[in-house]
C-alpha positions in Angstrom: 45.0 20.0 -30.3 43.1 16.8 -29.2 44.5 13.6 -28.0 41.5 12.1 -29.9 41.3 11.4 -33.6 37.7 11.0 -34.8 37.7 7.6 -35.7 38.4 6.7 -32.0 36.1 8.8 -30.7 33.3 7.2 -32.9 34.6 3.7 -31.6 33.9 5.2 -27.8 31.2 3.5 -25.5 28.5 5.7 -23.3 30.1 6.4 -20.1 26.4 4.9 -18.8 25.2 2.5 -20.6 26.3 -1.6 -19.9 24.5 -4.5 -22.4 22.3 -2.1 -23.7 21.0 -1.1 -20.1 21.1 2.4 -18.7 23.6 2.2 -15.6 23.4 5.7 -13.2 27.1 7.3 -12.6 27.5 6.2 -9.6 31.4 6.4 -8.5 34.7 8.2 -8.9 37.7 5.7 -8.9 41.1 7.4 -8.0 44.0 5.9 -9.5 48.0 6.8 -10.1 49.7 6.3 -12.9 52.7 4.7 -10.9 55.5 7.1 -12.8 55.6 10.9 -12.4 57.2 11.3 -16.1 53.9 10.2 -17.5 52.4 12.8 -20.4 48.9 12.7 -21.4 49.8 11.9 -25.0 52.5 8.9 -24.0 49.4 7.5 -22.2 46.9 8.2 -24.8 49.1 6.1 -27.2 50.4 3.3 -24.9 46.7 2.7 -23.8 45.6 2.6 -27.4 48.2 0.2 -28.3 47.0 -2.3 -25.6 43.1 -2.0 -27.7 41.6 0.2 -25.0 41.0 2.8 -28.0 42.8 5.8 -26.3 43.6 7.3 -22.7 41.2 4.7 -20.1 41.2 7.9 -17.6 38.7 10.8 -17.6 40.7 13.3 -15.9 44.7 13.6 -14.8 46.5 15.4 -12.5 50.0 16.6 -12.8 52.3 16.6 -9.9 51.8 20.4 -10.5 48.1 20.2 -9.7 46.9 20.6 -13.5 44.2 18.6 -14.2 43.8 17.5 -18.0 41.4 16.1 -19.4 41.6 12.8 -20.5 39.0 10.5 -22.1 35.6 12.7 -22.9 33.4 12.6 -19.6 30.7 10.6 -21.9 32.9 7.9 -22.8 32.9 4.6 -20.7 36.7 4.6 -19.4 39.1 2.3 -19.8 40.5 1.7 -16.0 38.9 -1.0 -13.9 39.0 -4.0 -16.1 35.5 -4.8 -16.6 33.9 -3.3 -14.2 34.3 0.8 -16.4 30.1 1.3 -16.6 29.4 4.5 -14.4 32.4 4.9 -13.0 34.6 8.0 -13.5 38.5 7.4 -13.7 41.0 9.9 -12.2 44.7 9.5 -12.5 47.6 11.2 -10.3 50.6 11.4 -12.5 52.6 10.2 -9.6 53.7 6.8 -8.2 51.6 7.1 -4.7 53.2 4.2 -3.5 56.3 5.7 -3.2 55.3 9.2 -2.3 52.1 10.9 -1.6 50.2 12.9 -4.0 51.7 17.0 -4.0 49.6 19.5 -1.8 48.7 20.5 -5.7 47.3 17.3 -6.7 45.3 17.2 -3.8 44.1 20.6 -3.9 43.0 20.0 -7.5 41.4 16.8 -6.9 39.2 18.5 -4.1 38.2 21.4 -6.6 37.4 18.2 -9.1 35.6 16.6 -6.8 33.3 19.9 -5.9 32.7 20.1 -9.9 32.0 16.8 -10.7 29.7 16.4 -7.6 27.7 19.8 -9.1 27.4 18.1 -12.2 25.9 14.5 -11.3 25.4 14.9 -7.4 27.7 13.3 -4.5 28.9 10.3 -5.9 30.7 7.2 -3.9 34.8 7.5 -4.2 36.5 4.1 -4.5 40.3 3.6 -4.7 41.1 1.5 -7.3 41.8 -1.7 -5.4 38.5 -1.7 -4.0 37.1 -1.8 -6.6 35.1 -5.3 -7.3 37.7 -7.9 -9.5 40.6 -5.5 -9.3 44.1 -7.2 -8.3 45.8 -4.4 -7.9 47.6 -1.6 -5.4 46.7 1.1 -7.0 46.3 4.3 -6.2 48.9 3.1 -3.7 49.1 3.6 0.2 50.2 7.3 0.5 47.6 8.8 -1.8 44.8 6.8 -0.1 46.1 8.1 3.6 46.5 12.2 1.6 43.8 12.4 0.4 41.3 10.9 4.1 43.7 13.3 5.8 41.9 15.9 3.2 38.9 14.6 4.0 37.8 12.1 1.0 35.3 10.2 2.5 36.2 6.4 0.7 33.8 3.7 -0.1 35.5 0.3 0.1 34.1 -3.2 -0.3 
């Protein structure tokens, strides 16, 4: 079954393209979704209701080290304000700033990272507070310190 209905996948943005211009993907931004209990589908529906037309993230990761797929890897996400155009979104379904991602989650992200970097090269990996405009914690302390001690080289402003 899909999260996505077709009418809001027709509504979706290219994951690459800003004002009509062509913009490379570039980054990988590594979020949390700040509560373990988080489903896919709860998300999918809570972030549709705010008008971001569906789940903002391109992948998740369960504290069981599944990743899901979220938004289609085509689609411009929904998870850095404005600032979405060649940037792929990854959630931890976890609140990092209270604990650190599991050995799963890690393990999985690594094994994402290898895949996605196979797919469109070595891209830069930005938590989501460094990201340009963002006012926020997120992915919170402990997944930040995980995942350098796992060897996630970050880009920060």
């Amino acid at each position: 079954m899909s999260l996505w209905s077709p009418a809001e996948l027709l509504a979706l943005r290219p994951l690459c393209v800003c004002g009509g211009a062509t913009h490379p993907i570039d980054s990988i931004v590594v979020h949390h979704t700040g509560d373990a209990r988080c489903t896919l589908e709860g998300m999918h529906r809570d972030h549709a209701g705010r008008g971001w037309g569906g789940i903002g993230y391109h992948y998740c990761i369960t504290g069981g080290g599944m990743v899901q797929r979220g938004r289609p890897i085509w689609a411009r996400g929904c998870h850095c304000s404005e600032n979405n155009a060649g940037r792929i979104g990854v959630a931890f379904i976890a609140d990092c700033s209270e604990k650190p991602p599991s050995q799963a989650q890690v393990g999985s992200f690594l094994y994402l990272l290898e895949s996605i970097f196979r797919l469109y090269g070595t891209l830069e990996i930005w938590p989501h507070y460094a990201v340009p405009r963002s006012s926020t914690l997120c992915p919170g302390r402990l997944c930040v310190e995980a995942l350098s001690a796992a060897g996630v080289p970050w880009h920060t402003k």
